[in-house]
DRENDO-1510 file (C-alpha; in Angstrom, 1 decimal, always signed):
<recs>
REC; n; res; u; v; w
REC; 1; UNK; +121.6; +28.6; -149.2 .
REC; 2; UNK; +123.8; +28.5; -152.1 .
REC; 3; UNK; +124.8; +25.2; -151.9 .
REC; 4; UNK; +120.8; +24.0; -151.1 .
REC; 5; UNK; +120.0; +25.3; -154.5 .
REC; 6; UNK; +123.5; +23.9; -156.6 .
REC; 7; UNK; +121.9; +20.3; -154.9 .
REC; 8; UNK; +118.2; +20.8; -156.0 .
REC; 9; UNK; +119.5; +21.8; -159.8 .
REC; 10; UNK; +121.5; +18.1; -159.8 .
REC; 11; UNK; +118.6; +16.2; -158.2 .
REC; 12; UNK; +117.0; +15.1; -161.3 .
REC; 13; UNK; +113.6; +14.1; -159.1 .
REC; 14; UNK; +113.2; +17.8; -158.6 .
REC; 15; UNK; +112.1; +20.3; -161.2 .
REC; 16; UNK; +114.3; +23.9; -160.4 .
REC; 17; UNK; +112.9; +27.5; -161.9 .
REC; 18; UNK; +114.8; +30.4; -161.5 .
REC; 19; UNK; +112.7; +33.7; -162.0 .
REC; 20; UNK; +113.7; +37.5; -161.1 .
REC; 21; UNK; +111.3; +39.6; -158.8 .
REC; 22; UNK; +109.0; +40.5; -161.9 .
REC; 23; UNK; +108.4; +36.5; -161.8 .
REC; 24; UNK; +109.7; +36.2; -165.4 .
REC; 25; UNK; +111.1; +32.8; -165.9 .
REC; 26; UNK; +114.7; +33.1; -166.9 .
REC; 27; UNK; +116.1; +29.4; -166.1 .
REC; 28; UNK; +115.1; +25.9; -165.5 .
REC; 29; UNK; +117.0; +22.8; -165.2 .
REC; 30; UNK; +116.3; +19.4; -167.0 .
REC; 31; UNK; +113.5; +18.6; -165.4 .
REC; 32; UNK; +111.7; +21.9; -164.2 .
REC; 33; UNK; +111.7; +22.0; -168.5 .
REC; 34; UNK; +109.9; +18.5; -168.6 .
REC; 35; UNK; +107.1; +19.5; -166.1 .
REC; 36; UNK; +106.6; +23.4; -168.3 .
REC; 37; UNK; +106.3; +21.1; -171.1 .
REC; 38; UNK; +104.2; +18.6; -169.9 .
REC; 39; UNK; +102.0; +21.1; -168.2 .
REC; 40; UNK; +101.2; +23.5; -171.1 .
REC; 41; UNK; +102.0; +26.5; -173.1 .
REC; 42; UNK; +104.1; +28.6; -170.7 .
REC; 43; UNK; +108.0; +28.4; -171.4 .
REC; 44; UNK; +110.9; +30.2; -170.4 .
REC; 45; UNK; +110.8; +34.0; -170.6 .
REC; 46; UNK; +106.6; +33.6; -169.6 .
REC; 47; UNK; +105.3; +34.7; -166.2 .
REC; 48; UNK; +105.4; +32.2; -163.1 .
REC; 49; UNK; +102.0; +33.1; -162.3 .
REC; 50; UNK; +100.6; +31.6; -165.5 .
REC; 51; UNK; +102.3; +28.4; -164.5 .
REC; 52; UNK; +101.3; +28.6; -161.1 .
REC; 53; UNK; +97.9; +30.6; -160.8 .
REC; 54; UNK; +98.1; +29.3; -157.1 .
REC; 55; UNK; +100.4; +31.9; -156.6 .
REC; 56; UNK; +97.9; +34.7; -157.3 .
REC; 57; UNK; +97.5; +36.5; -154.3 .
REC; 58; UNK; +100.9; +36.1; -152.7 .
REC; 59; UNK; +102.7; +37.8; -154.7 .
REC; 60; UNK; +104.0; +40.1; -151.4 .
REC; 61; UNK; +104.7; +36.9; -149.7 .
REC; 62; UNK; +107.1; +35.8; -153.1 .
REC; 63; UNK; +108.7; +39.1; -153.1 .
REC; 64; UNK; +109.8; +38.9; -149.6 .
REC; 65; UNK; +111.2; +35.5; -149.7 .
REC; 66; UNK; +113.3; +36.5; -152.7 .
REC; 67; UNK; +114.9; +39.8; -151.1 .
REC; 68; UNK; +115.1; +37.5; -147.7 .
REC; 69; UNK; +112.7; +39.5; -145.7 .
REC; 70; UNK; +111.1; +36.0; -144.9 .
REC; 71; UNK; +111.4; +33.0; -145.2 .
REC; 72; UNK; +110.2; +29.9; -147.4 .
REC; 73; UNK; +107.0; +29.7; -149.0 .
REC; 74; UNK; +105.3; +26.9; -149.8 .
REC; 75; UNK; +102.2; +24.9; -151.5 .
REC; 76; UNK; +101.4; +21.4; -151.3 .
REC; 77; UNK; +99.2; +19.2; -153.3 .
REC; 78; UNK; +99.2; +21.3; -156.1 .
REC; 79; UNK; +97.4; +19.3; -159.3 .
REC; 80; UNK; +97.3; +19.7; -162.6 .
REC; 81; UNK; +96.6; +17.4; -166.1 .
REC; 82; UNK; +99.3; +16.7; -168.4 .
REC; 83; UNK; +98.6; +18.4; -171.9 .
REC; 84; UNK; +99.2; +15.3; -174.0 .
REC; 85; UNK; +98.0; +12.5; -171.9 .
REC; 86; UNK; +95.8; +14.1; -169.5 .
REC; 87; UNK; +97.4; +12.4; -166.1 .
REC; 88; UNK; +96.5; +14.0; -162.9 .
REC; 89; UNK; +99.5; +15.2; -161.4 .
REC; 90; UNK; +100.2; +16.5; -158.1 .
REC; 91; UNK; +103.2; +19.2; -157.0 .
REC; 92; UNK; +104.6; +20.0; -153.9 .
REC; 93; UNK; +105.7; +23.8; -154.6 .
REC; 94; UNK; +108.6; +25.5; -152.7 .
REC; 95; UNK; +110.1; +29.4; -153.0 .
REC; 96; UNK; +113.5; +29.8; -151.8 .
REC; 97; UNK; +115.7; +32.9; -152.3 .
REC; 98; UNK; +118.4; +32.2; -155.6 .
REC; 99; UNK; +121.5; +33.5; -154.5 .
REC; 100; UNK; +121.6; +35.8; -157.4 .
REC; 101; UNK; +119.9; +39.0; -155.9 .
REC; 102; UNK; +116.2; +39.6; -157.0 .
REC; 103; UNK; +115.8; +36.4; -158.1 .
REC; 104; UNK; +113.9; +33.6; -157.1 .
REC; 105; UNK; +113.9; +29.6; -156.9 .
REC; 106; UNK; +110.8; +27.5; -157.5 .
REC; 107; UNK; +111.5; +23.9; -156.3 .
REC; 108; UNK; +108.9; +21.4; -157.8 .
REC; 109; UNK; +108.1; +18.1; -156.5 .
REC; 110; UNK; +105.8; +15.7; -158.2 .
REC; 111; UNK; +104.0; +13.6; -155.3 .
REC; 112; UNK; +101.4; +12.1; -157.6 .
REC; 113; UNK; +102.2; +8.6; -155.7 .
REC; 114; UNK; +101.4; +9.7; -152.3 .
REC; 115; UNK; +99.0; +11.6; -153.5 .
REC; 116; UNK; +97.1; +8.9; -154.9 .
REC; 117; UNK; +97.6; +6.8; -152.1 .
REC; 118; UNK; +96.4; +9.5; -148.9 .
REC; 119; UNK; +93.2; +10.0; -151.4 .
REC; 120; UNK; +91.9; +6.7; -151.6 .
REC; 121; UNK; +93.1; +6.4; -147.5 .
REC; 122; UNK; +91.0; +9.2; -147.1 .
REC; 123; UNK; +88.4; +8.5; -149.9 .
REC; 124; UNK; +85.3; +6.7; -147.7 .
REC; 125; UNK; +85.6; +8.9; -144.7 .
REC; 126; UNK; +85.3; +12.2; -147.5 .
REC; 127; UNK; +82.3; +10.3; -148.6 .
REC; 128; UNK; +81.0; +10.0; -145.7 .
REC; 129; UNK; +81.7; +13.7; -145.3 .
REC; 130; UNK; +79.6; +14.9; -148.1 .
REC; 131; UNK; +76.8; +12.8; -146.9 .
REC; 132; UNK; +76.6; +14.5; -143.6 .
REC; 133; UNK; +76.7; +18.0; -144.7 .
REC; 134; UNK; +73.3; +17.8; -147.4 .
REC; 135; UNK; +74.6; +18.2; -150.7 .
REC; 136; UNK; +71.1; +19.2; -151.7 .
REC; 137; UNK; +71.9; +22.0; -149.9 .
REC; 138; UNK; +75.6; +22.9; -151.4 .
REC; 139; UNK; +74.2; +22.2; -155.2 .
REC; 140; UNK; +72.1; +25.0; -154.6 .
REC; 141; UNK; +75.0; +27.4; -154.9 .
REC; 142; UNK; +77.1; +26.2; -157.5 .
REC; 143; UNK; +77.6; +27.6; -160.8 .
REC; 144; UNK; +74.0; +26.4; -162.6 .
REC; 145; UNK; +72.3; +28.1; -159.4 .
REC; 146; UNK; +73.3; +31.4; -161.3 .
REC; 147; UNK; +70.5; +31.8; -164.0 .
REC; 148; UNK; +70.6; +33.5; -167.6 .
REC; 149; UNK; +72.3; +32.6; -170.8 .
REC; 150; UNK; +73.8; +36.2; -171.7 .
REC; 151; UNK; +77.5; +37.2; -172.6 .
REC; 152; UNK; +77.6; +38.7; -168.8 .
REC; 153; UNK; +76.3; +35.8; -166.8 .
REC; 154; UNK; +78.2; +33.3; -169.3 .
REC; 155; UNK; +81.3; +35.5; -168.6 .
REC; 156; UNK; +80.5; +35.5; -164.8 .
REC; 157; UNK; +80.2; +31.7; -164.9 .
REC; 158; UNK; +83.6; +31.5; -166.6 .
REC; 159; UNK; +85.7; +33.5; -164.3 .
REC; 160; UNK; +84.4; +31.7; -161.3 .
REC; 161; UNK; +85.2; +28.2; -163.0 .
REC; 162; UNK; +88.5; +30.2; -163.0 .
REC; 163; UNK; +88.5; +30.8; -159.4 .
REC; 164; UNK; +87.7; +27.5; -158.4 .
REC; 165; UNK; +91.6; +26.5; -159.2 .
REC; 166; UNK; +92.9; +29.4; -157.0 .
REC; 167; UNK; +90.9; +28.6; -153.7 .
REC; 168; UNK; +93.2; +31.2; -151.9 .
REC; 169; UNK; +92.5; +34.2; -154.1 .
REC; 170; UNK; +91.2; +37.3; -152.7 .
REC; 171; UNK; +88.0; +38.6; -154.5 .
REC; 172; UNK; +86.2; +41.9; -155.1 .
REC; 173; UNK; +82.7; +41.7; -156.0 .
REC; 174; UNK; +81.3; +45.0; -157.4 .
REC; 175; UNK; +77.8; +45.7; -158.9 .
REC; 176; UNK; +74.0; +47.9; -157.8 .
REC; 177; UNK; +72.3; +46.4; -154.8 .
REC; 178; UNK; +70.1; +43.2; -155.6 .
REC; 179; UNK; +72.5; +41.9; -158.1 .
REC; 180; UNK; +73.6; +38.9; -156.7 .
REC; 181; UNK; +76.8; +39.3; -154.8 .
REC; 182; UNK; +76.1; +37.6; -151.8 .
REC; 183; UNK; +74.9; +34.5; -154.1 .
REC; 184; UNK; +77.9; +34.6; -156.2 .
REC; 185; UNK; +79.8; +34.9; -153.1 .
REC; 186; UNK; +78.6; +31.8; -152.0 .
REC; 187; UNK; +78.9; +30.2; -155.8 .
REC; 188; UNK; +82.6; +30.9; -155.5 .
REC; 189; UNK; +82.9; +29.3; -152.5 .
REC; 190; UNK; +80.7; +26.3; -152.7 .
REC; 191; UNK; +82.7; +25.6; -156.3 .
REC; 192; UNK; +86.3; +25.6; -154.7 .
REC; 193; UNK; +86.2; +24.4; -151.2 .
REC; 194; UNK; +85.6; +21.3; -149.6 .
REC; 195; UNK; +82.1; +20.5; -147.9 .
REC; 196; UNK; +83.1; +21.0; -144.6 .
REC; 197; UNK; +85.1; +24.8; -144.9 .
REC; 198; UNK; +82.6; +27.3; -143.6 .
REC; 199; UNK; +81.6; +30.1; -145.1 .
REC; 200; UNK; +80.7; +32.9; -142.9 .
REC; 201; UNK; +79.6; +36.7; -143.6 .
REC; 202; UNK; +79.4; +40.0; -142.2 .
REC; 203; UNK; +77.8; +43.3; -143.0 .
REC; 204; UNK; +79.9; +45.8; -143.0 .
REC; 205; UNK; +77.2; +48.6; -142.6 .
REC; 206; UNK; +74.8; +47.0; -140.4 .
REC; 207; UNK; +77.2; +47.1; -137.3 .
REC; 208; UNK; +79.3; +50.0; -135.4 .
REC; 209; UNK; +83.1; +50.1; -135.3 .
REC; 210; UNK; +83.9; +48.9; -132.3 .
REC; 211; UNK; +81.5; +45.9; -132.8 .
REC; 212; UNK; +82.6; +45.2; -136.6 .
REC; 213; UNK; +86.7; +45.0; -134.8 .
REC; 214; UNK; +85.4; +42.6; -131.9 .
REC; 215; UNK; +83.2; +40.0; -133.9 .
REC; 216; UNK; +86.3; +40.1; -136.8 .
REC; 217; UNK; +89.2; +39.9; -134.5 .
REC; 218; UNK; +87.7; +38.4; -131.8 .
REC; 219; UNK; +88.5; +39.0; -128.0 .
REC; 220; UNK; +90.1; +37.9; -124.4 .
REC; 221; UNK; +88.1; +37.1; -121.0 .
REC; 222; UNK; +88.4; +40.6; -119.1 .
REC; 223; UNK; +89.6; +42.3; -122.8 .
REC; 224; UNK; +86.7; +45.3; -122.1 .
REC; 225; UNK; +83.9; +45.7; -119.8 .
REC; 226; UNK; +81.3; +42.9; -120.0 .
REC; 227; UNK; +83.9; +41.0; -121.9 .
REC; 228; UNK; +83.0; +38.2; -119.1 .
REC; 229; UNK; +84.1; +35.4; -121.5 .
REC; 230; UNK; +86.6; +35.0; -124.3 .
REC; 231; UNK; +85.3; +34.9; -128.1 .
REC; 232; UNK; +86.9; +33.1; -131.3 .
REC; 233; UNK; +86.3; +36.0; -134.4 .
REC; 234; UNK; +85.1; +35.9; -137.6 .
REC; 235; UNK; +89.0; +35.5; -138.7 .
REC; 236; UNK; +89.6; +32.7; -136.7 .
REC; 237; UNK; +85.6; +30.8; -137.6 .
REC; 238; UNK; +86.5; +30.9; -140.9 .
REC; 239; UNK; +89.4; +29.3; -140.8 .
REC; 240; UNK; +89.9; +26.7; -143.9 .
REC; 241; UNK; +86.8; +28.3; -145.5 .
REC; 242; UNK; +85.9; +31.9; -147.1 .
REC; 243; UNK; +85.1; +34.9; -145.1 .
REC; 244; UNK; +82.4; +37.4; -147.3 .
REC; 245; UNK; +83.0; +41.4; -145.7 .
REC; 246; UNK; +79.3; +42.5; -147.6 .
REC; 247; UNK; +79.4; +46.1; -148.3 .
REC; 248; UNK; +82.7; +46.7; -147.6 .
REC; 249; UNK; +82.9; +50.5; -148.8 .
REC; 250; UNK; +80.8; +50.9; -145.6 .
REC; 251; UNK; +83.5; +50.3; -143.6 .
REC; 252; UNK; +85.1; +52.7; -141.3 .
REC; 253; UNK; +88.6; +54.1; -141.8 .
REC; 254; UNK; +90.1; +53.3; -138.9 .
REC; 255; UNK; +88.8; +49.8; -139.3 .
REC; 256; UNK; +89.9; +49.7; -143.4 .
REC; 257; UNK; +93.9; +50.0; -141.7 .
REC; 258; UNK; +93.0; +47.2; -139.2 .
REC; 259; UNK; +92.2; +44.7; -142.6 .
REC; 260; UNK; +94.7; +46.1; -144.7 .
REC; 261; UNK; +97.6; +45.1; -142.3 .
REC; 262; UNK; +95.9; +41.6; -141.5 .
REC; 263; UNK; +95.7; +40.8; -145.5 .
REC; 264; UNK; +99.2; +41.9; -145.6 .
REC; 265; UNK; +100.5; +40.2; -142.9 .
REC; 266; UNK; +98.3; +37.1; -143.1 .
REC; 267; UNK; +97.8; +37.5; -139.1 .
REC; 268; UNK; +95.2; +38.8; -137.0 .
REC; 269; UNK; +95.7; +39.9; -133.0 .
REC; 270; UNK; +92.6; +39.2; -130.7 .
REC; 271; UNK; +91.8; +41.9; -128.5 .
REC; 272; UNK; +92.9; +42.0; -125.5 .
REC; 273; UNK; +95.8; +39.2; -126.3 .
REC; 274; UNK; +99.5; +39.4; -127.0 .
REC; 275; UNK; +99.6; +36.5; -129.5 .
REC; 276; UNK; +99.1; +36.7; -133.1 .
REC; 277; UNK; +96.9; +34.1; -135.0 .
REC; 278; UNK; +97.6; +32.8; -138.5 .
REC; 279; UNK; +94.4; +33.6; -140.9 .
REC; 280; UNK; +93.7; +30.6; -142.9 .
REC; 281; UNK; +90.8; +31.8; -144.7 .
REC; 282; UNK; +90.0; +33.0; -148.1 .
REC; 283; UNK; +88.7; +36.8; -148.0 .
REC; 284; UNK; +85.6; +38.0; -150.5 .
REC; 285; UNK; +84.4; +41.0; -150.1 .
REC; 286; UNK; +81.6; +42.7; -151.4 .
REC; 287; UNK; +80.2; +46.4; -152.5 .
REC; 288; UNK; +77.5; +48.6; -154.3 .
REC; 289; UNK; +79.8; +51.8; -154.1 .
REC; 290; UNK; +82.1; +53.0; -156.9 .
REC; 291; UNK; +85.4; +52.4; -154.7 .
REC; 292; UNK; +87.5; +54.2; -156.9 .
REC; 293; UNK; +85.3; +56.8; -156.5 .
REC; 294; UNK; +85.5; +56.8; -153.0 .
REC; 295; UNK; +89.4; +55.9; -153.1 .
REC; 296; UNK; +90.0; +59.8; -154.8 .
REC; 297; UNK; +87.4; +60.9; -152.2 .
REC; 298; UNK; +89.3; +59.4; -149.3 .
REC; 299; UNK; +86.9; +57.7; -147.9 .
REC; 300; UNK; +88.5; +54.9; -148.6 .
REC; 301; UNK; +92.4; +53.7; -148.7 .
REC; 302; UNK; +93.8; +53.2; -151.9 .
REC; 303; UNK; +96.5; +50.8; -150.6 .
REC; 304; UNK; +93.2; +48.2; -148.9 .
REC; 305; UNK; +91.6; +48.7; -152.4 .
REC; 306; UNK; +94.4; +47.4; -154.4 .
REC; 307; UNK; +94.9; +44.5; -151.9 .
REC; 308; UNK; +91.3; +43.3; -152.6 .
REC; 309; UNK; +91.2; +44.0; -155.9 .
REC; 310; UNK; +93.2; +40.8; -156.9 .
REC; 311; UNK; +90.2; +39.8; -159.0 .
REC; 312; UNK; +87.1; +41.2; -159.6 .
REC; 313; UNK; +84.1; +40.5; -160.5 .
REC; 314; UNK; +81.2; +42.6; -162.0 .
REC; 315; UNK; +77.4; +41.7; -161.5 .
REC; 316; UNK; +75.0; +43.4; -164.0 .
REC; 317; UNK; +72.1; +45.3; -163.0 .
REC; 318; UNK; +68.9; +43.8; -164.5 .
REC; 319; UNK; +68.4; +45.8; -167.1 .
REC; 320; UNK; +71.6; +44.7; -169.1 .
REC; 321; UNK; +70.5; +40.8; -169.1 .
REC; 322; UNK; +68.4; +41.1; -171.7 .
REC; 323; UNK; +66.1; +38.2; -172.1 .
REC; 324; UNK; +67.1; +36.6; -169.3 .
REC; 325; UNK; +64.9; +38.7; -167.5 .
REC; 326; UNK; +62.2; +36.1; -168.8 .
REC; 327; UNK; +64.0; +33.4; -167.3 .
REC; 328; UNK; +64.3; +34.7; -163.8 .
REC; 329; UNK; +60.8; +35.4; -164.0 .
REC; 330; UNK; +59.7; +32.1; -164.8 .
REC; 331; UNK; +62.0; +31.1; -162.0 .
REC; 332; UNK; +60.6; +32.9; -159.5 .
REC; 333; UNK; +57.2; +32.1; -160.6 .
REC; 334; UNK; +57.8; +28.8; -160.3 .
REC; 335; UNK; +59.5; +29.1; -156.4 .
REC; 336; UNK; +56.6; +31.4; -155.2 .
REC; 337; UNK; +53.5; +30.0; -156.9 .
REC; 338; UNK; +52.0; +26.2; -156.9 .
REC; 339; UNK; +50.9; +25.3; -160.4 .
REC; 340; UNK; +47.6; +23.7; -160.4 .
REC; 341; UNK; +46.8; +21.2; -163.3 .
REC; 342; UNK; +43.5; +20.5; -162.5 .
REC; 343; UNK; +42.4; +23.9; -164.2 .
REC; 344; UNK; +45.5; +25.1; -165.5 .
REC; 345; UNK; +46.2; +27.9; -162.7 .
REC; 346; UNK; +48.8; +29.4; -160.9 .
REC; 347; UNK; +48.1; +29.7; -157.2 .
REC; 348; UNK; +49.8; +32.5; -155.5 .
REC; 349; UNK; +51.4; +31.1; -151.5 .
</recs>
């Protein structure tokens, strides 16, 4: 490992970052200090994860690798615009354990070229793509679907611009019942994935334990009486897309240490089989409960709120929007009633 490392510093095509397990950088070589440069403010001595906000999330998965626990972690296709001539770039990102102990290796590749040429390969088939699956229907749910022009909604617009960099990024959305969550769930998703990723969501109150484990996980032919047939989860459906857990303070205990060890691990076990599955999709879950609350109460683990808290997001209530209440009036006026000009009435449908 050593000597993979002493070869990445001399190869001048490569940008090297050493950082210690607090993901401080502490060292780059020649041109790991071009791309900081080119990309923005961060320098040495800043956090990795302001380079890198990709890395949100796995920050378990990063500290592993660096005490050897596990092994490489990597990103590809990474872009990002220069600050001074505004060139989209794209990185190939790989962690390695330094051989100094607690410290870390970020190897950067810049693969703009290929890049460049597997998008235009690629470009009339995505085309075609985004044809097929109504983008009436997606423009619904992005950002301008989310009405007002207050501080809160303008902040809640922000942040999910935000999140549309980090498609990975594991989201809590908190706030009463009626305020939106599903809909910014589906914002979210809509603003950072690609037309075909599914999006796919669950109630977590609306069905009983054992049911809430079988349509997640999924299960084998023969896995449990009348399990006649085998079943793909939730897990495994949304696979390359977003999976919403709605009212996720609902959920049972024994069920809360099932999901904390698959966002841990990053693997879920269907029931009834013997092999683990890879989860490849994003996780936003969703609840009216004070969690916190709950969390003191111990009705609900402190260790699965922490892992879902990696960003949250507040809806307000109605009453804190202010005159924007006006606006989503005159909204849904204007979805539930046909305006008649020949006498200048609204007819209720």
């Amino acid at each position: 490992m050593e000597e993979l490392i002493r070869s990445l510093l001399k190869f001048n095509k490569l940008g090297g970052i050493i950082f210690d397990n607090k993901f401080s950088i502490i060292h780059s070589n020649r041109r790991g200090q071009k791309i900081l440069e080119e990309l923005g403010p961060p320098h040495i001595g800043d956090n990795l994860l302001d380079v890198v906000p990709e890395f949100i999330g796995s920050e378990s998965v990063i500290q592993d690798v660096i005490s050897r626990r596990a092994g490489n972690f990597a990103i590809e296709y990474v872009n990002r615009r220069t600050v001074n001539d505004r060139i989209l770039r794209y990185l190939n990102l790989l962690i390695l354990p330094y051989p100094v102990n607690g410290q870390g290796f970020l190897a950067i590749n810049d693969v703009t070229e290929q890049a460049t040429l597997l998008q235009q390969r690629r470009q009339q088939q995505y085309e075609l793509l985004l044809y097929k699956t109504h983008a009436d229907f997606r423009r619904r749910f992005l950002g301008e679907s989310i009405l007002g022009q207050s501080p809160p909604i303008q902040k809640i617009r922000e942040t999910i611009r935000k999140l549309a960099r980090v498609p990975t990024t594991t989201i809590l959305l908190l706030g009463e019942t009626g305020v939106g969550k599903n809909l910014a769930a589906r914002v979210i998703h809509y603003s950072s994935m690609p037309a075909k990723a599914p999006f796919i969501d669950i109630n977590s109150a609306a069905l009983p334990e054992h049911l809430i484990e079988s349509e997640l996980f999924g299960y084998k032919k023969g896995a449990f009486t009348h399990a006649i047939e085998s079943r793909a989860g939730l897990f495994k459906e949304a696979a390359g897309g977003t999976l919403f857990l709605d009212e996720i303070g609902e959920m049972p205990l024994k069920m809360q240490a099932k999901l904390l060890t698959v966002l841990e691990t990053k693997r879920f076990r269907p029931l009834g089989s013997n092999r683990s599955i890879e989860l490849k999709a994003r996780i936003i879950a969703a609840t009216n409960r004070g969690l916190q609350a709950a969390v003191s109460q111990k009705r609900f683990r402190e260790d699965l709120y922490y892992r879902l808290n990696v960003v949250s997001l507040t809806l307000p209530p109605l009453r804190e929007m202010g005159r924007d209440i006006m606006l989503i009036a005159e909204h849904f006026l204007h979805i539930f009633n046909h305006y008649c000009p020949g006498n200048n009435s609204i007819i209720s449908i």
